[in-house]
N, C-alpha and C positions, 0 to 999 in steps of 0.2 A: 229474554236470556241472551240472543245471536248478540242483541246492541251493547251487553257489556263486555264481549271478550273481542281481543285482537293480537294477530295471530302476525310474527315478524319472521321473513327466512330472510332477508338482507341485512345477512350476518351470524352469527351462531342462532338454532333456530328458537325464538323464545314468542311467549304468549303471554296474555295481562290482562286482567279480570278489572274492572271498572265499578268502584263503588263510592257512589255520589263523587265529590271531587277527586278523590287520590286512587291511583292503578298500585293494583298488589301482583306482584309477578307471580305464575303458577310453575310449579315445576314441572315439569314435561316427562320428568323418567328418563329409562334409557335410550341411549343413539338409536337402536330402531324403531322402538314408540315414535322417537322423533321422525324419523322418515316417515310411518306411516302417515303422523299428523300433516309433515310438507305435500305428501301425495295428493292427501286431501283437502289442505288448502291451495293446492295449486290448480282444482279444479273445481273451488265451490259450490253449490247449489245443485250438480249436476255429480251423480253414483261413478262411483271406482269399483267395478267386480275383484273379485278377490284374485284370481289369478294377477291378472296387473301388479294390485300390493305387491305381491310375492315376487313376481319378478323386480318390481322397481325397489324390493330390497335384499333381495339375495342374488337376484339372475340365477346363472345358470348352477349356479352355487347352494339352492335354497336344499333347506334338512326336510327329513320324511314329515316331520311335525311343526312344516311354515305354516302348515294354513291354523292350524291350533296355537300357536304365537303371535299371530295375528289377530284371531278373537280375544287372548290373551291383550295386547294392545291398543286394540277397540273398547275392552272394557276397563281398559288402565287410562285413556283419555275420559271416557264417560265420567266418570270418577272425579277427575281432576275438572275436568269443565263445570260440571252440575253433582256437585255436591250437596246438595239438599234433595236432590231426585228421588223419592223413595224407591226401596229397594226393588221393587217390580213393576216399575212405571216405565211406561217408553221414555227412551231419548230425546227430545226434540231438539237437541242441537247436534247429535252424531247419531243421524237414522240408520236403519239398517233395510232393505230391501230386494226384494227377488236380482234386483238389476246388479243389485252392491252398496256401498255404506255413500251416503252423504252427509257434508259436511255443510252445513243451512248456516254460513254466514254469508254477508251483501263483498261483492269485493275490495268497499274499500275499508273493511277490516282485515285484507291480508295486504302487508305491504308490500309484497310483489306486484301484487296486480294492480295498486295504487298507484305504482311506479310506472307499469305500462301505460294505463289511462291519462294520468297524467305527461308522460313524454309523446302521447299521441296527441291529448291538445298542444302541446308546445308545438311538433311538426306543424297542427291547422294554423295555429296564429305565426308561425313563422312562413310560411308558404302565402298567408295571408301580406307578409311582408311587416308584420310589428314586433322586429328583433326583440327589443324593449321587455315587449310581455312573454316572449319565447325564453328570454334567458331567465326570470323572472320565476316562470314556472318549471324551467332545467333545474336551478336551482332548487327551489323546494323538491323537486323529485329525488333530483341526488342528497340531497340534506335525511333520504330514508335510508340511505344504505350505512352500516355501522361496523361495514368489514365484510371478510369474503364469503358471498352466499352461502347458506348449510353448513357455515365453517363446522366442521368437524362430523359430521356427517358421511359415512363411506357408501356404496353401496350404487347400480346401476339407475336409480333415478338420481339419486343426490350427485354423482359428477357428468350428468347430463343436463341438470336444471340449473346447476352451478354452471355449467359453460354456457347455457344460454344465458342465463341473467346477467353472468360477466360481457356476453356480446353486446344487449341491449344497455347496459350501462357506460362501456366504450363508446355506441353509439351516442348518447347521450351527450359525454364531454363532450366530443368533436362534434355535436350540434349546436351546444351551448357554446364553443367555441365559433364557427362560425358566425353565429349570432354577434359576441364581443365581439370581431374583426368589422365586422361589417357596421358596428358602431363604433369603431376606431379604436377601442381596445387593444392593438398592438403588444404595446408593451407590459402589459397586464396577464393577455395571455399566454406570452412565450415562455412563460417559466412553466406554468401547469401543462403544456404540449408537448415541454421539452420532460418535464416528469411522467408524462403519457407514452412517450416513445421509446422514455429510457425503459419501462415495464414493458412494453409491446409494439419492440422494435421491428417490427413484420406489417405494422397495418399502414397502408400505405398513406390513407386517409389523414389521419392524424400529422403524418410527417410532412402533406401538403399544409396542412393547416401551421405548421410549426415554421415552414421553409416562410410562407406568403408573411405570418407574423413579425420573423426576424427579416425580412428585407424592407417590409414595409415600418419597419424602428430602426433602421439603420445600418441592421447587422447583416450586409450581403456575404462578406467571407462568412459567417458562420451559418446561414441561410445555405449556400454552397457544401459547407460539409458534411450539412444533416443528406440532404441528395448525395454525396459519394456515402455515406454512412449506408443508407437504405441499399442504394443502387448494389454496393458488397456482399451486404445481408441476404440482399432477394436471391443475387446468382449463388452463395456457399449454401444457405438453406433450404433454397426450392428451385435453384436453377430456374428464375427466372429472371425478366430484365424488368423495368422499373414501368407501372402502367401508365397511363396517356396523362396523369391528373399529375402526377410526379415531375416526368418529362417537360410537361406545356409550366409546371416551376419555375423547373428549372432552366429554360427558355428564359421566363421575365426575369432571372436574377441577372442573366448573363446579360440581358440586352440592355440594362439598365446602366447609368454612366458610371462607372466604377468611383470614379472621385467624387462624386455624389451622395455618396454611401456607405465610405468604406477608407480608413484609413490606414494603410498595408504599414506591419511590423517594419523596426529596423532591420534590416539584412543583414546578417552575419557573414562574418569573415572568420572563419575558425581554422583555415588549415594552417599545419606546421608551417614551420618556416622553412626553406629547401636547404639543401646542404647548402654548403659555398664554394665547397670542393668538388662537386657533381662530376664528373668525367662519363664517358661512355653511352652507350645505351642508346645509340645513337637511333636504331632500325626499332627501337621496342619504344623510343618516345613518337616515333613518324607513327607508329600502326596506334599506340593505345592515343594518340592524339586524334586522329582522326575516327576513331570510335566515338571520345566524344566532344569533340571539335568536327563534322566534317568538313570540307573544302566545299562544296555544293549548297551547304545553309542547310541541309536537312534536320530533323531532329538526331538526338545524339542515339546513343544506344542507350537503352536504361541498366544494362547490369555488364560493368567492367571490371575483370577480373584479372586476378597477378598471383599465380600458384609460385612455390619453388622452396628448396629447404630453409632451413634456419641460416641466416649472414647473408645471404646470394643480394641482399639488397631491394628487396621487395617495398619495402613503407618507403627508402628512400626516393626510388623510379615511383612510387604512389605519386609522393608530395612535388616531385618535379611537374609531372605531366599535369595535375591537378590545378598546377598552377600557370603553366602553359596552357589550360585552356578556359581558365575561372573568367574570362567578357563573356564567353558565353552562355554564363549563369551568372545573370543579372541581379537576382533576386537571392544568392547568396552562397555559401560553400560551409557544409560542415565535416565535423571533424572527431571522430571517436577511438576512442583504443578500448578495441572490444576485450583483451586480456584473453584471446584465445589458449596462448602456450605460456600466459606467466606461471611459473612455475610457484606454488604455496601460496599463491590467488585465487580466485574462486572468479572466473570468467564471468561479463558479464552478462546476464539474460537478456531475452528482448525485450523484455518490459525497460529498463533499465538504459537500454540506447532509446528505444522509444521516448522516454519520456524526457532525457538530457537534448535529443534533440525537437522534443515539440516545445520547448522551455526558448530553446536557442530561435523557434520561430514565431514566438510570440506569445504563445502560452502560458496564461500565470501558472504556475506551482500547482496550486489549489483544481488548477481544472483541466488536468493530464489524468486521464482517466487510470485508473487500477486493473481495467479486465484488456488484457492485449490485445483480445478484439477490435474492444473500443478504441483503442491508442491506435491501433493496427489504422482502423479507419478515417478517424482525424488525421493521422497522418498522411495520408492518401488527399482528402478535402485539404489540409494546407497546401499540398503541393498541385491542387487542382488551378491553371492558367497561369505557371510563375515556373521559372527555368532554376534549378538548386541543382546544386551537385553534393554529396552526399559520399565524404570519403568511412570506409569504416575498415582501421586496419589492424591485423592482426585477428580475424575472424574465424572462431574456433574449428564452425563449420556451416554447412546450409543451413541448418536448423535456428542456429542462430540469429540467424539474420532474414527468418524466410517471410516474420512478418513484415519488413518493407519492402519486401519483391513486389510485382506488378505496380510501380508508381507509375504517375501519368505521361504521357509522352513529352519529351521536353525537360524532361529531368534525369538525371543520371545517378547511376550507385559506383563507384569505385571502391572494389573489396581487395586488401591482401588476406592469404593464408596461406598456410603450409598444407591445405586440404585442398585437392580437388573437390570440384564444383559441378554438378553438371543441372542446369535450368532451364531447357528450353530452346528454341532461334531464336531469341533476344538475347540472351548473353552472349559474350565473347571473352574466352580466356587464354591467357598464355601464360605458357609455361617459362618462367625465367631461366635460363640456363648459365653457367658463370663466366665471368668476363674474359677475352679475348686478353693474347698479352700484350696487346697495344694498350689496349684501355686499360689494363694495369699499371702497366709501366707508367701511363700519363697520373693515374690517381697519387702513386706513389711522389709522384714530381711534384705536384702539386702541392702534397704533405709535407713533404722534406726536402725541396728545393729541387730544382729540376738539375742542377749545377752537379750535386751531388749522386743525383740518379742515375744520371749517364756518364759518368770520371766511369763508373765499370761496368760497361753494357752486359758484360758473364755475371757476376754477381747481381746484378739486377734482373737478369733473367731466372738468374738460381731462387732469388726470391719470390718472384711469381709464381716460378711454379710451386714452392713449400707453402704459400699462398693459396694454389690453386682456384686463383680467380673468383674467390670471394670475397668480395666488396667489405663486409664486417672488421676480414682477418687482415684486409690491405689497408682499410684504414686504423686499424691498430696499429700492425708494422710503421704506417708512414708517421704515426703520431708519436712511435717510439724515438722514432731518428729525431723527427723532428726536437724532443723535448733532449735528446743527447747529438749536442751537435759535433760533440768530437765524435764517435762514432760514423766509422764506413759503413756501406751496407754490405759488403762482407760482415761485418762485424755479426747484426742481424742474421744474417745468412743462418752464418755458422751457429750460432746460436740456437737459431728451429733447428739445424740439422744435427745438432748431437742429442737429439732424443729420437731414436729410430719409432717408438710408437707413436710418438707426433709425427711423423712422417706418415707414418699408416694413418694416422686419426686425419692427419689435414684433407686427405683423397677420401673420405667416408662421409660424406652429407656431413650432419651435426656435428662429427670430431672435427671438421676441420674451423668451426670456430671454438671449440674448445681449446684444441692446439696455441691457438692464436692467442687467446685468452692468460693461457696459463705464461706464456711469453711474457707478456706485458706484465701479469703480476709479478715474474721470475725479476722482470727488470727496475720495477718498483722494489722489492725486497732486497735487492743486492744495490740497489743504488747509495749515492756517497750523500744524500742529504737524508736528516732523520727523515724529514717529513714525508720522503720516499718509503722509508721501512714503513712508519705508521701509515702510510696510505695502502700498504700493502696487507699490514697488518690488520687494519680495518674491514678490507672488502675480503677475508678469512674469514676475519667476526659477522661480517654483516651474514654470511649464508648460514650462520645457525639459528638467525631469526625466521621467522615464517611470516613476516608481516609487507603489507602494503607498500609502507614508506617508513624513512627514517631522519632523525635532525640530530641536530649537533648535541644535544642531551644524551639521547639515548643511545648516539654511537658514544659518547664520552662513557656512560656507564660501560658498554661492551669493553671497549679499550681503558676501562679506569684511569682516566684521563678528564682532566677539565673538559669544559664543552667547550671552549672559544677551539681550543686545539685539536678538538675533534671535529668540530664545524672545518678546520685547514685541512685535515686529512679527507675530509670531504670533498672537498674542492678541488686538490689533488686528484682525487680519482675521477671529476668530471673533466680536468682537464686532459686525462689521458683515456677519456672515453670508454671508461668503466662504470660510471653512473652519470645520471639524468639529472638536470636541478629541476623538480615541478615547478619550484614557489620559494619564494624567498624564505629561506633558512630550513628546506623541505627537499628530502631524497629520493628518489628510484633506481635502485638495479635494474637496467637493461633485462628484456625476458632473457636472453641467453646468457647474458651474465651469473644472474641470478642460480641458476642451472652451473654453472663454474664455481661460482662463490660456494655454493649447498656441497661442492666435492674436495674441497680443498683440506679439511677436516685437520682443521688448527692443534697445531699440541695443549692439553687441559682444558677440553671447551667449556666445559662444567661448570667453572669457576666465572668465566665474561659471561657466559648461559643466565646464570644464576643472579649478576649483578642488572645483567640489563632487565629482567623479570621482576628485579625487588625496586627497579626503579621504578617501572610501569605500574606495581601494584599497591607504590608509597604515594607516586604520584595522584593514580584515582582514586586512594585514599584521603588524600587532604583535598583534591578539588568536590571530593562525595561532599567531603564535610563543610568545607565551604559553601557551597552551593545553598544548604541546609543543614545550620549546623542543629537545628532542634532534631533532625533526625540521627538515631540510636546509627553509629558506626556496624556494620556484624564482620567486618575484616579485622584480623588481630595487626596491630600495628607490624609494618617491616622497618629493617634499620636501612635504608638507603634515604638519600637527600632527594628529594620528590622536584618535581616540577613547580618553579614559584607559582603560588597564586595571589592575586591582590584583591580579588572581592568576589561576590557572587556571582556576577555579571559576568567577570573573565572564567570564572571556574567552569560555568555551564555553558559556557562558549568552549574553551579549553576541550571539553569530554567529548563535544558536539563534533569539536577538531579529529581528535585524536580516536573516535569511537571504532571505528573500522580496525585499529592499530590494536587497540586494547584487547577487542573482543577476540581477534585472529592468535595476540599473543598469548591469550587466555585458553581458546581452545588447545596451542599448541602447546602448553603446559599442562593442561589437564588431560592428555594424551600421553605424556612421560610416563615411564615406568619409575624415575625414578622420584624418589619422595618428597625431597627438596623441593623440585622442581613443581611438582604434580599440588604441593602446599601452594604454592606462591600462584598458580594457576588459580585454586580458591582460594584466594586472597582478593587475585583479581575479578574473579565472579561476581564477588560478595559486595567488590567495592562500587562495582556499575548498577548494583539493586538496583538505588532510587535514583538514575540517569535514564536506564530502561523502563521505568513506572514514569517517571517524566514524557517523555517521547512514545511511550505506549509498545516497547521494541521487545513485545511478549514473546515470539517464536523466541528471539534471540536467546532472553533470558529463560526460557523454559530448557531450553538447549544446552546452555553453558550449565545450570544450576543441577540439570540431570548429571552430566560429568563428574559437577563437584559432588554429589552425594555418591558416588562409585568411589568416587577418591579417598572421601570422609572413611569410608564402608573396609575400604582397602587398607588406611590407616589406623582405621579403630579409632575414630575421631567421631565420641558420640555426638561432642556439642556441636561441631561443624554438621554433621549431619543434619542435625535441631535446624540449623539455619538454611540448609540447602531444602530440606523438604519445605519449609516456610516461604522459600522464593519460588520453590514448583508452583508451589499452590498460589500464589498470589498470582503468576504467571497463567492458569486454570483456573480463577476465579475470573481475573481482566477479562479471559475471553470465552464465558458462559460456563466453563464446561464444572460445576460447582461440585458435583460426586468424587470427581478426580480430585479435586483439589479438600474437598472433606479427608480424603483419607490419606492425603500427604498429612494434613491440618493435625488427625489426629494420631498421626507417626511422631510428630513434632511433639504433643502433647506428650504423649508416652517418656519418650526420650526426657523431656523437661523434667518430668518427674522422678524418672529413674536415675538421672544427676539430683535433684533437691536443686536443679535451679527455678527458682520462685521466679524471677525475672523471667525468664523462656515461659514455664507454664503460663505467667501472666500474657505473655505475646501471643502465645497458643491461643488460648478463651478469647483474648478479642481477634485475632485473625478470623477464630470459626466462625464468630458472630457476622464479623465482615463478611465471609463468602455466603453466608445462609442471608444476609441482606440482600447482596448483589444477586443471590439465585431467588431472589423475591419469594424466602422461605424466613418472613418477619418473624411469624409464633418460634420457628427454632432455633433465631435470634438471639432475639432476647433474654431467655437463661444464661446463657451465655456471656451476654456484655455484661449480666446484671453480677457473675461469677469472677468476669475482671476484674469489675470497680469495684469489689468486696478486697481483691487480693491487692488492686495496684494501691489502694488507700491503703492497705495493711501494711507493705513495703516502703510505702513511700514515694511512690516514681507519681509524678505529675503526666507526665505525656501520659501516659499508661490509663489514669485516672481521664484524660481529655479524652483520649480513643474509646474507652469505654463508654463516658457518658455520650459522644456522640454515635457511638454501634445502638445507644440505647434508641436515642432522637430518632434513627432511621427505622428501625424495629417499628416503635409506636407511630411513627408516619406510616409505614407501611400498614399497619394492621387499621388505620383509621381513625390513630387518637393525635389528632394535629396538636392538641395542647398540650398533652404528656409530653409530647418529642417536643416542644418549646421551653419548658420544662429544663431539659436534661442538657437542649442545645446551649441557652443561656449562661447556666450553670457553667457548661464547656468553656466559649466564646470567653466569661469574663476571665479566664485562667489563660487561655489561649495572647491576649490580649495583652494581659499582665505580662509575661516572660516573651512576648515577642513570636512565638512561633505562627508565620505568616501561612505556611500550607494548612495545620488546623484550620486558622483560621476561616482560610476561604471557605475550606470545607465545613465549618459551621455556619457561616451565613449563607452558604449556598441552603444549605438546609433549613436553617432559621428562614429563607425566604419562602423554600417550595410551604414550608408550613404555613407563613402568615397568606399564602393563596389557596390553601387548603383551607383557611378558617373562614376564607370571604373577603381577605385585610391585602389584596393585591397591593392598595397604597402603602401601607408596609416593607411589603415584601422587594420594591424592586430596590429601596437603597441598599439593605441588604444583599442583593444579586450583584448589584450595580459595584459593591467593594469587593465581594469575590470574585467578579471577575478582572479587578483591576489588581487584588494579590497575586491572582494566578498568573497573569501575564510577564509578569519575568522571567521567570522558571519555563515557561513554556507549556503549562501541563495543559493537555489536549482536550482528555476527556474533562477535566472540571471547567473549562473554557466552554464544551460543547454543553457539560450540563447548566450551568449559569444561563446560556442563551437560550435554551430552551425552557428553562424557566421565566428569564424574561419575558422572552413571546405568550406565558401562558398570561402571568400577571399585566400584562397590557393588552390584550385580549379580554382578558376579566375585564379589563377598565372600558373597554368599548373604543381603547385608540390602534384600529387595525393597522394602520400606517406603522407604528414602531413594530405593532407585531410582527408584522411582513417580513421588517429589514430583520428583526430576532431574530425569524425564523431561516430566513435566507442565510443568515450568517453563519448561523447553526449547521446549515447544510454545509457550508465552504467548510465550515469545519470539520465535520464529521466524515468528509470524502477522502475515501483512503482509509481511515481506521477499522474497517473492518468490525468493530463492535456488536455484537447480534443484538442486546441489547438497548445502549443508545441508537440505535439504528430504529429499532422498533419504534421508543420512546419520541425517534425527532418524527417519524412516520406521522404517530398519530398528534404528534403539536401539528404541524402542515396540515392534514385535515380538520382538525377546530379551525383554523386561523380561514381554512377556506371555508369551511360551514358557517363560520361566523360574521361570514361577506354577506350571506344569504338572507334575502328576504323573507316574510311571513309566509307561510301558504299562497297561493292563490286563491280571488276571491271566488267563493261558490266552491272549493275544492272542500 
């Protein structure tokens, strides 16, 4: 009887009865039957007293009536093991005795103890010195485990035998890994070490094995940043410092000839470009120079700071000294605008500087980590033996920036803010205080002729001080003279001085570039060329937007005016240093501008409000549709002239551009009270659906699309509604959470029917199908899709009839009928095919493949794959990119050619980092462990 059961806790815990050649699996009952049975095959041949059970399944927790639930589950295994046993015959496979209950199987019918035997002879033949047979026999031991011990299993034995098996299985890799290194393995291993550490970034062992790997393949810089990576970890987690096995690493990586090994990124040059007018600051460029320049050669200081209000000239004194001292930082200078104080911006995170600047050092895209720890710590290991300086200005506040504080010595941070700072004896801050009227009077000279400056040394004086020595307000003034050269500076003067609350504003921190501000627009407005009004008139309109950046379209809509002549009114205002040119044919309002522009509160803003919003919302309305015109528009058409588009290519570049623009414009309309406005907001929701399903930009769109359904709610706008709850849920289906998005699904439904729109109800039924697919709830599927394609054939819609047959295809794959879902796919695909709709498409051969590798037909399956993923790649879409690859890797794995798997599977990963997906996540998880099991040889011989 023992010889035909066997008994599996390396993984959810299951057992299997042996008859003649085929195992029939036994059911085990409930979670703590199950414990009881783990207790007991974790000590085979030898009695477990009954206290024990009890504790190692309830602890201190156990009810008056454990030891009676126990006998209870003593004779619920009997049962299940020896079912033929007559009813009063002893056990002989689950004894029971004075001592306690035994469990009479040999141990290598439990694969725990399979697992230790076995990785104890690997240790003899590897200490014997035959890597060969050691990794050989790693393998088939690890080839037992099936996922994480006792999954699912609670209780004070089962997360005690679970952490030991997970320790002895750790040990395991990093001995099979040794083994490869020592037979030259290198580059084979560093990817499974480097997915060893990324799960169990605390074991030091491992991360020598990963360090030794990647130096000994070539890769010394990233060799070096797993050691700062560890070295971070150990001090934040356990305050400790890195052990001897770490260290004596990191030694050989250092000692080894760098050019040997390693071939250091381009160096970037990213800082601004300095004024050209720079004047002053004479004693604050000597001190912040020599912070981080010394005269002595010492290292610089690592964190330089520049406090003081809004205008005082802080970024400006940045980007002088920065570049007064850039020999010093050989290895490169960057450059951020963190957006601390822009005003109707949303500052940036540290993720977000982190990761623009690990890009700017070399870093593909693809492997700038998501968890700011981890970026935190790459970016520490890039800056480990290399001199960077590190401008970051406009820094909202410490927090912001606190993951790149402690960089290594030899590198520096140069931070502006309007916030005090305080870090430690390594920083050094100063407080900017406002210019002297020497160095006023010079900037002004400079601006508008020195000739001019001094003809009236009283009025030049008078202006400084309505100035009050802030570098912002002085270069306005000097810009004004300059662009009006018949103008005295009396002229000026007088000018700030007939508004007595500008006088009070210019002496109050922030008013006094506001003051200054208003001047220059004053002078733009009254000035004698149109192009002055309109430039005036622009930067009105521009503060009732709330967006990022603006071009010559969109202030043309604001201004109802052509773009070519709104693009001049643009440039106008850069040339009187009211706005920023990013990029060719691309604007920014200065932060304190922006804050001037927001108060100037144009007469009728409602009207340029409302034109620049129906641009935004006509515009992603034809690049939606271009993009993909098979898919269903759900924005009702707006009457404004959109942005051209000329093909799909530019449109999904175009959204890609402008994404930031839309979304910000979109929230800021669906934030209106008023109705117009707060419409055209969902208009713009509706029209980024399928850009956000593209790119995977679910928070975003779950965000906007809750808005729009308060709006819809607000308006009494059932159909809009229909379509907002339709986007939540698609939004909560993407990202797991499948209940949430059922009951938007069937708010939607409701709705479709209480209008008689048949179309909506038909979107409804397959949406539901969709999310009960993706919550891998196949059976509650399938009614569903099969209730679509009843209604979409009824009406008429084809897409509608493709959506359904393939909801159906996934259903029947999922539930395990590979040929019904080829079936329904086919059927799909030749319709798809016929009218050109390429994202069906993919999406049915993506499917059509995973099937023909479910039937056994891999050879099938990969052309299949192999065209969806070459549909998909225009468009960009993420996830069907990622699932394609991972179907690839299964079907070249089925083929026995692991070489393609590898790279699938590797690809897979590139792709899938960052998305966040809980699902594909799981999904590319367990492709990675086939592909490694499938490296694996037989058993060992005699095991």
């Amino acid at each position: 009887m023992s010889e035909a059961i066997t008994v599996r806790l390396l993984g959810a815990v299951a057992a299997e009865r042996r008859r003649g050649s085929a195992e029939e699996p036994i059911d085990l009952g409930p979670a703590r039957q199950q414990t009881a049975l783990a207790i007991l095959a974790a000590t085979v041949g030898r009695p477990v007293p009954m206290d024990r059970l009890v504790a190692g399944i309830w602890g201190q927790d156990a009810p008056r009536n454990a030891e009676q639930s126990v006998y209870t589950y003593i004779a619920g295994l009997r049962r299940l093991f020896e079912p033929d046993r007559p009813r009063r015959a002893p056990s002989l496979l689950l004894a029971g005795s004075s001592a306690g209950y035994i469990l009479r199987l040999e141990p290598d019918q439990v694969d725990a103890l399979l697992f230790a035997e076995w990785l104890e002879e690997a240790r003899r033949v590897q200490r014997d010195g035959d890597d060969r047979e050691a990794e050989r026999r790693l393998d088939q031991a690890l080839a037992l485990w099936r996922g994480t011990a006792l999954s699912g299993l609670a209780g004070p034995f089962a997360e005690k035998e679970r952490a030991r098996l997970e320790q002895l299985r750790l040990a395991a890799q990093e001995q099979r890994a040794e083994s490869l290194l020592r037979l030259g393995g290198h580059k084979e291993v560093a990817e499974e070490l480097r997915d060893l550490t990324r799960h169990h970034p605390l074991r030091e062992r491992a991360r020598e094995l990963l360090m030794t790997a990647l130096f000994h393949s070539g890769r010394r810089a990233e060799a070096l940043e797993v050691y700062e990576e560890g070295r971070l970890l150990l001090a934040q987690e356990l305050g400790l410092s890195p052990g001897e096995g770490l260290r004596k690493c990191q030694e050989m990586v250092l000692s080894a000839d760098a050019a040997a090994v390693e071939v250091r990124p381009a160096v970037p040059h990213q800082l601004p470009r300095p004024l050209a007018e720079f004047v002053g600051r004479s004693r604050e460029l000597v001190r912040l120079k020599e912070r981080l320049a010394p005269r002595d050669a010492t290292p610089p200081g690592p964190l330089v700071i520049i406090t003081g209000p809004p205008g005082v000239g802080k970024s400006a004194l940045a980007a002088q000294v920065a570049h007064a001292a850039q020999e010093r930082f050989p290895d490169g200078q960057l450059y951020v605008n963190c957006r601390g104080a822009t005003p109707g911006v949303p500052a940036l995170t540290p993720i977000d500087v982190l990761g623009r600047f690990l890009r700017a050092l070399g870093v593909p895209p693809h492997a700038v980590p998501a968890d700011l720890d981890e970026a935190a710590a790459m970016w520490r290991s890039r800056l480990h033996e290399r001199r960077v300086l590190a401008l970051l200005d406009d820094a909202a506040d410490l927090e912001q920036i606190r993951p790149l504080l402690s960089t290594p010595f030899g590198n520096a941070l140069l931070v502006t803010s309007r916030e005090s700072m305080s870090w430690g004896e390594d920083a050094y801050q100063l407080e900017l205080g406002r210019m002297s009227h020497a160095e006023s009077a010079t900037m002004l000279a400079r601006l508008a002729g020195a000739g001019r400056i001094s003809a009236d040394a009283g009025e030049t004086a008078r202006l400084v001080r309505l100035c009050d020595g802030l570098p912002l307000a002085l270069r306005i003034a000097g810009a004004r003279l300059a662009g009006r050269p018949d103008w005295s500076v009396s002229v000026l003067a007088t000018r700030l001085s007939d508004e007595r609350n500008r006088l009070h504003e210019l002496a109050a921190g922030d008013l006094a570039v506001r003051s200054s501000l208003t001047a220059s627009h004053t002078a733009l407005e009254r000035g004698a060329r149109p192009l002055d009004r309109l430039a005036a008139r622009a930067l009105s309109l521009l503060g009732l937007l709330h967006v990022p950046e603006t071009t010559g379209e969109a202030a043309g809509a604001l201004l109802g005016v052509p773009a070519p002549e709104a693009e001049q009114a643009l440039e106008r205002l850069v040339d009187a240093h009211l706005l920023d040119r990013t990029g060719p044919g691309r604007y920014q309002l200065h932060d304190l501008v922006r804050l001037f522009a927001a108060e100037l509160r144009p007469q009728s803003p409602w009207e340029p409000l409302v034109r620049a919003l129906s641009y935004y919302a006509a515009s992603a309305r034809l690049a939606s549709h271009v993009s993909d015109p098979h898919r269903n528009q759900f924005a009702r058409p707006v009457d404004a002239t959109p942005h051209a588009i000329g093909g799909a290519a530019e449109a999904i570049a175009w959204l890609e551009d402008e994404e930031a623009v839309l979304t910000a414009a979109a929230g800021q309309a669906l934030g209106s009270p008023d109705d117009t406005i707060a419409g055209l907001g969902v208009s713009l929701a509706f029209s980024l659906a399928w850009h956000q399903e593209r790119f995977y930009r679910m928070a975003e769109k779950k965000a906007l699309n809750t808005l729009a359904l308060e709006v819809c709610r607000r308006l009494g706008d059932e159909a809009g509604a229909q379509l907002a709850h339709t986007h939540i849920s698609n939004a909560l289906r993407m990202t797991g959470r499948t209940d949430e998005a059922l009951t938007h699904l069937q708010a939607a439904l409701a709705l479709a029917r209480r209008l008689g729109d048949a179309y909506g109800e038909m979107r409804a039924l397959g949406n539901l199908a969709s999310a009960n697919n993706s919550g891998e709830r196949y059976g509650d599927a399938l009614p569903w899709a099969e209730r679509q394609l009843v209604l979409a054939r009824s009406i008429g819609t084809r897409v509608g009839t493709r959506y359904a047959l393939t909801a159906i295809g996934s259903a029947h794959r999922g539930m395990g009928r590979p040929e019904r879902a080829r079936e329904a796919l086919e059927e799909a695909l030749t319709d798809a095919v016929e009218v050109g709709d390429g994202v069906h498409e993919a999406q049915i051969r993506a499917g059509l493949g995973e099937c023909r590798a479910d039937m056994g037909e891999p050879e099938q399956a990969i052309p299949q794959l192999l065209r969806a993923r070459e549909l998909y790649a225009p468009g960009g879409h993420r996830i069907g990119t990622l699932r394609c690859l991972i179907g690839l890797s299964r079907a070249y794995r089925m083929m026995g050619d692991l070489d393609r798997a590898r790279s699938a599977v590797a690809q897979a990963a590139a792709s899938e980092n960052g998305l966040g997906h809980a699902r594909w996540a799981r999904l590319l998880r367990e492709e990675q462990a086939a592909v490694h099991a499938a490296r694996r040889p037989s058993a060992p011989h005699g095991a």
